[in-house]
N, C-alpha and C positions, 0 to 999 in steps of 0.2 A: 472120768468124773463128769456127771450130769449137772448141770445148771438150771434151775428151774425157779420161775416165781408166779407173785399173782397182784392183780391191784387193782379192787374195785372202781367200779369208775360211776359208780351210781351221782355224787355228788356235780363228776364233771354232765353229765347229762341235763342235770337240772340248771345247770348257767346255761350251760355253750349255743343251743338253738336263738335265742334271742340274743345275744352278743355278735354271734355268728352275725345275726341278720342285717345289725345294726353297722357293726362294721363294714360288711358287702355293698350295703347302700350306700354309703357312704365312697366306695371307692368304684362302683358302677358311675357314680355321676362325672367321677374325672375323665377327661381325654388320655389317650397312651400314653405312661411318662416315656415307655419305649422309643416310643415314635418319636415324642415330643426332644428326648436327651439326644437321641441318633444312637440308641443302646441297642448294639444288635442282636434281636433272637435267633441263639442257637438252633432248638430245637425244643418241641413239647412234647413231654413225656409220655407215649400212648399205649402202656401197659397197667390193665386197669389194676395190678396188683400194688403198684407203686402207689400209694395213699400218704405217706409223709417221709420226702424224702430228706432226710437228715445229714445225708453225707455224699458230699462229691470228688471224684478222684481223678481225671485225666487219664486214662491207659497211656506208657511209653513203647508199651509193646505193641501195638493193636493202634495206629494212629485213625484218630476221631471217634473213639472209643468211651465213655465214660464210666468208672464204678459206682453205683448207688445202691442204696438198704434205705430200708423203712424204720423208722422209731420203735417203741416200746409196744410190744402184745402180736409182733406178728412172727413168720415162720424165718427160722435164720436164714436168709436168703442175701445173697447179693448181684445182683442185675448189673450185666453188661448192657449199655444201651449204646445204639449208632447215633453221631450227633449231627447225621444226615437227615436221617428219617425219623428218631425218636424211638423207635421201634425195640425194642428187648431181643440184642443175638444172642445171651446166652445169660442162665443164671446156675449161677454157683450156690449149694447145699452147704451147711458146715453141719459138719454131724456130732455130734456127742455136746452143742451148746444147745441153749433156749434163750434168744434176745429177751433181756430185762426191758434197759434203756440204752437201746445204739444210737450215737450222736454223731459219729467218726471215721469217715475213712480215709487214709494217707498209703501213700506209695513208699518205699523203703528201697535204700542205696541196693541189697541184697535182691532186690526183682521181687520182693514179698507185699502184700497188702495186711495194714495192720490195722483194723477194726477196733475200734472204741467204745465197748460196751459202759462207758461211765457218767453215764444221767444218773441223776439223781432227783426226782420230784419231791422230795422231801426234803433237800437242802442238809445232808447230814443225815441220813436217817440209815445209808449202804457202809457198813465199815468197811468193806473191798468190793472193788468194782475188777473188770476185768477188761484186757486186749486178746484180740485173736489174731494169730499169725500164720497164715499162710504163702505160697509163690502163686502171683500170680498167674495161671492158666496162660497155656502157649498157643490153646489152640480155642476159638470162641466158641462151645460148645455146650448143653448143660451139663454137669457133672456136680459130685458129693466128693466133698476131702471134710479132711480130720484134723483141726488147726491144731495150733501149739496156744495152751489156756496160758496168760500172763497173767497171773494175781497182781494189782496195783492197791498202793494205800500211800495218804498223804504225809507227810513230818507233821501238819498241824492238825492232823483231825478230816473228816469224811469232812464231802460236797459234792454237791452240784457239779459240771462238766462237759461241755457238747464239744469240746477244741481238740483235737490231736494230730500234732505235726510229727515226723520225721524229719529229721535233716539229711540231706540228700546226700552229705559228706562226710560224715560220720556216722552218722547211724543212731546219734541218740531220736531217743524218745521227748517231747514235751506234749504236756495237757496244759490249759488256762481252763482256769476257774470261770462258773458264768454268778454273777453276782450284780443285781441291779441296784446297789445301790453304792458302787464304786469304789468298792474289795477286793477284783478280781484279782487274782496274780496267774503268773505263767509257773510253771513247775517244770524242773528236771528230773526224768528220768535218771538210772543208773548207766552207766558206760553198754553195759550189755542186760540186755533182759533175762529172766529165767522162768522155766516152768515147772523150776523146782521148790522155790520161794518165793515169796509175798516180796515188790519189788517195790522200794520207799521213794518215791517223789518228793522233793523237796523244794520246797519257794525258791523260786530264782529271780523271779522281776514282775513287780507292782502295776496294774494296768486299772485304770477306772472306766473301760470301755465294757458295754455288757456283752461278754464274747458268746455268740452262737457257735462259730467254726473257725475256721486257720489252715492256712497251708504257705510253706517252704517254697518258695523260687525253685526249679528246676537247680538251678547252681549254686543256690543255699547262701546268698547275697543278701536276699529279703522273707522277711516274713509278714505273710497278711494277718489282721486279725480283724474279723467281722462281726458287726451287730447286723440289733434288726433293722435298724437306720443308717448305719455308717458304718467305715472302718480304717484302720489308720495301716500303715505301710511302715515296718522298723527296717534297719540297715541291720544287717544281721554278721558280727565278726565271733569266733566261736572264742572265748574265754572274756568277751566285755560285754558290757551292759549293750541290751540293745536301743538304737539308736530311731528317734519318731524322724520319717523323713517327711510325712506330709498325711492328711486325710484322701481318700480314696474315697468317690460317691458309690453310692451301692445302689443299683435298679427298686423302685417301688414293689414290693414281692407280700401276700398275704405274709408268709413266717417265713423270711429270710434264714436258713439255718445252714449255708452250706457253701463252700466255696472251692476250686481248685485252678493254679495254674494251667494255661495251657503249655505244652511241652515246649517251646520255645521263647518262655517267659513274657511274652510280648501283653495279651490278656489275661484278665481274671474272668474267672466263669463264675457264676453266682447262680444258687437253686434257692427253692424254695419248699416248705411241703403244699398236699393238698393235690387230688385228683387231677391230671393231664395238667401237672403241674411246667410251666415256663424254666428253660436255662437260659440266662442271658448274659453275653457278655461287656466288659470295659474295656477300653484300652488303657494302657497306662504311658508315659510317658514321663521325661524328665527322669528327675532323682527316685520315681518310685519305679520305675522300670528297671529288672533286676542287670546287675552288671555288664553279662556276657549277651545280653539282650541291647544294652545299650554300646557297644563295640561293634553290632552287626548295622547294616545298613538298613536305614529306615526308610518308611512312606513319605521322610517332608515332614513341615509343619503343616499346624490341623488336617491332617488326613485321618480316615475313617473315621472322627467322631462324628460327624455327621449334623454339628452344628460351628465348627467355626473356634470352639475353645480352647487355648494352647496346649492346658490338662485337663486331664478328668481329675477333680476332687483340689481345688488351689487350697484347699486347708482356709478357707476364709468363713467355713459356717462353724457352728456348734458340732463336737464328734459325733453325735448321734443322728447329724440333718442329714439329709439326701441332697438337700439342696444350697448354693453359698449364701441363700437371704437378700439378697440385694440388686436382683432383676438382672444380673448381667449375663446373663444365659440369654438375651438378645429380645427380654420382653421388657414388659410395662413393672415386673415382679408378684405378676399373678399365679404365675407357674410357680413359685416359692409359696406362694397363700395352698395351693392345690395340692404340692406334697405334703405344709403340714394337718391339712385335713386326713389325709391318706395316714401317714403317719400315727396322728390322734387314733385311728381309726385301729388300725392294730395293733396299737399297746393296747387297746380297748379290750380286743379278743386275749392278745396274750396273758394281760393281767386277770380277766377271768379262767383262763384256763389251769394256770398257776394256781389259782386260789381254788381251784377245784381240786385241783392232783394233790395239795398238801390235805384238802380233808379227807382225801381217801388213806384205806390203813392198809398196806402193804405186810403179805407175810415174805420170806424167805427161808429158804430150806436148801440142801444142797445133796 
């Protein structure tokens, strides 16, 4: 089976140049929140093919390894990148798809990488969205495989989607919903996938966070879920609710859309899209730091943030700041004035971009 579509983009053309611009000015005039938070840059992405990278994965197999793909209109690709150098060792073909809207990619208890074909710019407008599943490559190389297509559809009805976890202990599957106006939920999967039948997701827990991406703790203790401003940290036990252990800051990023564990649970790696685009990471610490992370011997207090603050993210702002509001990040609270410029700055673009992509009229075929 062939997957194929199409979506005019004449409308997004006619915003995005002046919004673009507006908001770039806008965040030229700030000094590095980088520099400024002690957020350390991993590495910049220097393969000019990477233009929105939508999803980030950590390799277990391949240490300091990252899996990334581009968004919606480009060639099914998925890029190994060194998060030494930045540099692309290897990209993986998927044959027999065509990316609609990839948002998604997680690692899987099984050594497989499962792919997220489920954006939706029309908010409802895809009745099945799909996963692609393959084992991750042993050796970094480029090469073409032939995934396994997972038809997905929701209990309530299509939407919207950038989130896709794996739980690292079982194997199910979750998607969160992205909904900005504080709808979103998380979704379960079934016990097991099929690529024989359309596989029903079903509401499992209520989130008013506007989710871009998510990723599972290495040891499946926590689960992140991120916006373009913020993200919050659950305690994750497999048949309860899950549990908010605190807000997690998220680096200042043009379109924050993408997140993953490093293998030893210690940081969160945070992408963004957009040309020789930044990965950077947090530490975490305290109760957001996943289990079997917090059982291994650590650096001390305040080590590697690189400003002196017991956590990253004390849960003291609004879920969607980057910053806690209140100057105690060791200034005067200008640095808090400076994010939410930044901030303002790309809702700006994202909300025009949104409102372009719904007036474009999408066909589908298959």
């Amino acid at each position: 089976m062939r997957l194929s579509w199409s979506v005019p983009r004449a409308a997004a053309a006619a915003l995005v140049p002046g919004t673009v611009l507006a908001a770039l000015t806008a965040l030229a005039a700030l000094p590095s929140a980088a520099a400024e938070a002690g957020e350390a840059v991993e590495f910049t992405m220097q393969d000019e093919r990477i233009l929105e990278s939508s999803g980030l994965q950590a390799s277990h197999r391949h240490p300091g390894v990252y899996w990334t793909h581009n968004d919606s209109g480009y060639a099914p690709e998925i890029f190994a990148v060194d998060g030494a150098t930045g540099q692309t060792v290897a990209t993986v073909t998927l044959q027999g798809v065509e990316f609609r809207d990839v948002e998604a990619i997680h690692l899987g208890p099984d050594g497989s990488l499962y792919v997220g074909d489920i954006g939706d710019n029309f908010d409802g407008g895809w009745d099945t969205v799909w996963i692609y599943r393959f084992p991750e490559p042993g050796t970094l190389a480029d090469t073409t495989v032939t995934p396994e297509i997972l038809p997905v559809r929701y209990d309530d009805g299509p939407r919207d989607a950038e989130a896709l976890m794996v739980h690292p202990g079982t194997g199910r599957v979750y998607i969160a919903s992205k909904k900005d106006d504080g709808s979103g939920a998380l979704y379960a999967g079934p016990e097991q996938l099929t690529a024989g039948g359309v596989n029903v997701f079903e509401r499992y827990w209520d989130t008013d966070l506007w989710v871009t991406d998510g990723a599972f703790s290495p040891d499946g203790s926590r689960l992140l879920l991120r916006g373009y401003f913020g993200s919050e940290m659950l305690r994750w036990r497999d048949g309860s609710v899950p549990e908010p252990v605190g807000l997690v800051n998220v680096p200042i990023q043009p379109q924050g859309e993408s997140v993953t564990f490093t293998p030893d649970g210690r940081y969160l790696v945070f992408g963004t899209e957009g040309e020789f685009s930044q990965v950077q990471s947090v530490e975490l610490r305290g109760e957001r730091m996943p289990d079997s992370a917090r059982e291994e011997p650590s650096g001390g207090e305040g080590a590697a943030t690189g400003d002196g603050r017991p956590e990253d993210g004390d849960g003291s702002g609004p879920q969607q700041g980057a910053g806690d509001g209140d100057g105690e990040n060791g200034g005067d609270g200008t640095g808090s004035g400076r994010l939410a410029v930044a901030a303002v700055a790309v809702a700006v673009l994202v909300f025009a971009l949104r409102r372009a992509f719904r007036r474009g009229r999408g066909t589908r075929r298959a």
